[in-house]
N, C-alpha and C positions, 0 to 999 in steps of 0.2 A: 131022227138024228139027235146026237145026245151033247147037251149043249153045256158049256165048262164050268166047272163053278166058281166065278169071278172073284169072290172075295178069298176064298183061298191061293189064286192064282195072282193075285194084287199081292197077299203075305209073304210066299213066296219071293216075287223080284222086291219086296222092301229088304228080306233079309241078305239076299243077294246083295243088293247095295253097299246096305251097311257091311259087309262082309268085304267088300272090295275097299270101302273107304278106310274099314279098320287096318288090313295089309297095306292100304300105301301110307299111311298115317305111322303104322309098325317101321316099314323098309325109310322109312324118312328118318326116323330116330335113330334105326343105326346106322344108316348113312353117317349120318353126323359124330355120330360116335369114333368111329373109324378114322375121320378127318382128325380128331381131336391126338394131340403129340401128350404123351405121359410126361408129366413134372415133378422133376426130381427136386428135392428138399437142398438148396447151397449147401455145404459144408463149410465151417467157418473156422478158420484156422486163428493163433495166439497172434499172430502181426495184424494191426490195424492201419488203415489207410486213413489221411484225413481225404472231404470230399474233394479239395483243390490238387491233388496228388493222381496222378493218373501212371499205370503200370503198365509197359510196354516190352515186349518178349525183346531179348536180345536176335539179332539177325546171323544166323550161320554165318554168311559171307563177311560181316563185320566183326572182327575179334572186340573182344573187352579192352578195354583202355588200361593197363597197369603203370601206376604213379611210381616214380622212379623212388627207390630207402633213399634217403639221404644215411650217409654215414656221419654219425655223431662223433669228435674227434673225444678222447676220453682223457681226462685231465685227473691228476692224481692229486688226492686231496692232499692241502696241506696240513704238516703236521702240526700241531699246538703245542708249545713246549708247556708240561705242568709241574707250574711252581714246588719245589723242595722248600719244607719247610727246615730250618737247620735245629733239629731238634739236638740240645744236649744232654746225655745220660746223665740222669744225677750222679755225685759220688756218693761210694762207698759210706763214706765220712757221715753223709746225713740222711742216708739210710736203716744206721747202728744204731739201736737203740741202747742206751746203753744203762749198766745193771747199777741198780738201786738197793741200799739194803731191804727189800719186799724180795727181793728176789734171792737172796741167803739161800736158802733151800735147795734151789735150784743148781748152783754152782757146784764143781768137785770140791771136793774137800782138799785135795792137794794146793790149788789154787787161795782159800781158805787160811789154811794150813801156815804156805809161805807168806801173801800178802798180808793176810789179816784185814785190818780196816782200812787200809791203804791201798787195796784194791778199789773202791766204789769211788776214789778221787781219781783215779786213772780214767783219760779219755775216754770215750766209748770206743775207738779204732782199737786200743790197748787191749783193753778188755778180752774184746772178741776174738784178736789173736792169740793172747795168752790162754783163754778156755780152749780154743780149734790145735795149739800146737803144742802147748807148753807138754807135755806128756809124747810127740813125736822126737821132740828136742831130750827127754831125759831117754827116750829111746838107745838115739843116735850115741851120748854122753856115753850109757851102759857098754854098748858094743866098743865104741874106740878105749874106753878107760878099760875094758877088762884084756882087750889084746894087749895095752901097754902095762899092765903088770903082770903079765907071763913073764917079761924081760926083768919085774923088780922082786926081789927073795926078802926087802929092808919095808916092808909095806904090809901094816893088816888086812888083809885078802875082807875082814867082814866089817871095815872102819866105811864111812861116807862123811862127804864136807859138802857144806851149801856154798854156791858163790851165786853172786847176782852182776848182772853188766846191761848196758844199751847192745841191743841189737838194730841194726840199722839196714835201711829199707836195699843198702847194697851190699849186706850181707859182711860186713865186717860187725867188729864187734869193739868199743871201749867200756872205758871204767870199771873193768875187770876188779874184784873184791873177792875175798873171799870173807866169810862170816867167824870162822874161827881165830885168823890171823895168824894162821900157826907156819909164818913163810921161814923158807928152811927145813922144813920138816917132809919127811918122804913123802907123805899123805897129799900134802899141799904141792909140792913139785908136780904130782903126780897128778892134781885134780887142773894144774892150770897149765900142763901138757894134751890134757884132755881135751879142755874147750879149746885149745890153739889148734890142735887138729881137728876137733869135731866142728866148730861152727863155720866152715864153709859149705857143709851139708844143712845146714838149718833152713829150714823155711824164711822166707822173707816178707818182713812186713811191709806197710807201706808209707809205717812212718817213725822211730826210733821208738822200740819198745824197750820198756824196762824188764829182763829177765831176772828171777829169783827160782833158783832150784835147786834140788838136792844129787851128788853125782855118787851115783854108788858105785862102790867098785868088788864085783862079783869074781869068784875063783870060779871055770867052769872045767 
């Protein structure tokens, strides 16, 4: 009879063993594994909570509480009156600067001419008016003096007379003169028909100017 060989048979049931202890040792771990719930990482949103603040879902059945607008009654502002200051335009007057002999060059010559040096003692108001008009004034003289000697045949069609007078800021006119003195004489009827016609067409000053000018009387 053939009898076993023990120590191989002892090897045997050890690996056996170990063989069983290793599988339940295996199925134990992942038992465990299995139990275990996966962990999701929170997501952290921009609102923070302090710890004493606790957040509770609103309940379906309970609506949200809405605070009543108050209406705000609206009031129109009032207006603030802004003070006017009472500004006044300067005059004219002290505006003018007025001409010097430095300024000779400057002036027309007709101007020149009739004043002379008796222009630069004239206001400054005077001045300015007599440069700005004094030439629309012998304008106006031309035209009316040459219609009024169509009507005279006793009259040198290429004579002229200076007369000088106040022009005044309402448009009359004194102290009418004339420079030759020749009263009676066609020439002279005929230059102080002129200005008696012409100067309610004149410019007006704004404060009695002295005029000096020559009235031609042209055949056309």
């Amino acid at each position: 009879m053939i009898q076993p060989n023990r120590p191989l048979f002892a090897l045997l049931i050890a690996l056996f063993i170990h063989a069983l202890l290793i599988g339940l040792f295996w199925g134990w771990i992942t038992h465990d594994k299995l139990d275990e719930k996966p962990v999701y990482k929170e997501k952290r949103f921009g609102v923070t909570l302090s710890e004493e603040s606790e957040v509770t879902e609103p309940s379906e059945a309970t609506p949200p509480v809405i605070a009543p607008i108050e209406r705000s009654t609206f009031q129109k502002p009032q207006s603030v009156p802004i003070p006017i200051k009472n500004i006044q335009a300067p005059s004219q007057k002290s505006e003018l600067k007025p001409f010097s002999e430095a300024d000779r060059d400057e002036l027309p010559f007709s101007v020149l001419h009739h004043y002379g040096e008796e222009f630069f003692s004239l206001p400054s108001g005077e001045q300015h008016f007599i440069i700005d008009n004094l030439q629309k004034i012998r304008k106006i003289n031309e035209v009316v003096g040459t219609r009024l000697l169509r009507d005279r045949s006793d009259v040198d069609p290429h004579d002229n007379n200076v007369v000088e007078f106040i022009l005044n800021p309402d448009g009359t006119i004194s102290d009418l003169t004339l420079e030759k003195n020749r009263i009676g004489t066609p020439l002279d009827e005929l230059t102080l028909q002129t200005i008696n016609l012409a100067h309610p067409k004149y410019p007006k000053p704004e404060q009695p100017t002295h005029i000096r000018i020559r009235v031609y009387i042209i055949v056309k």
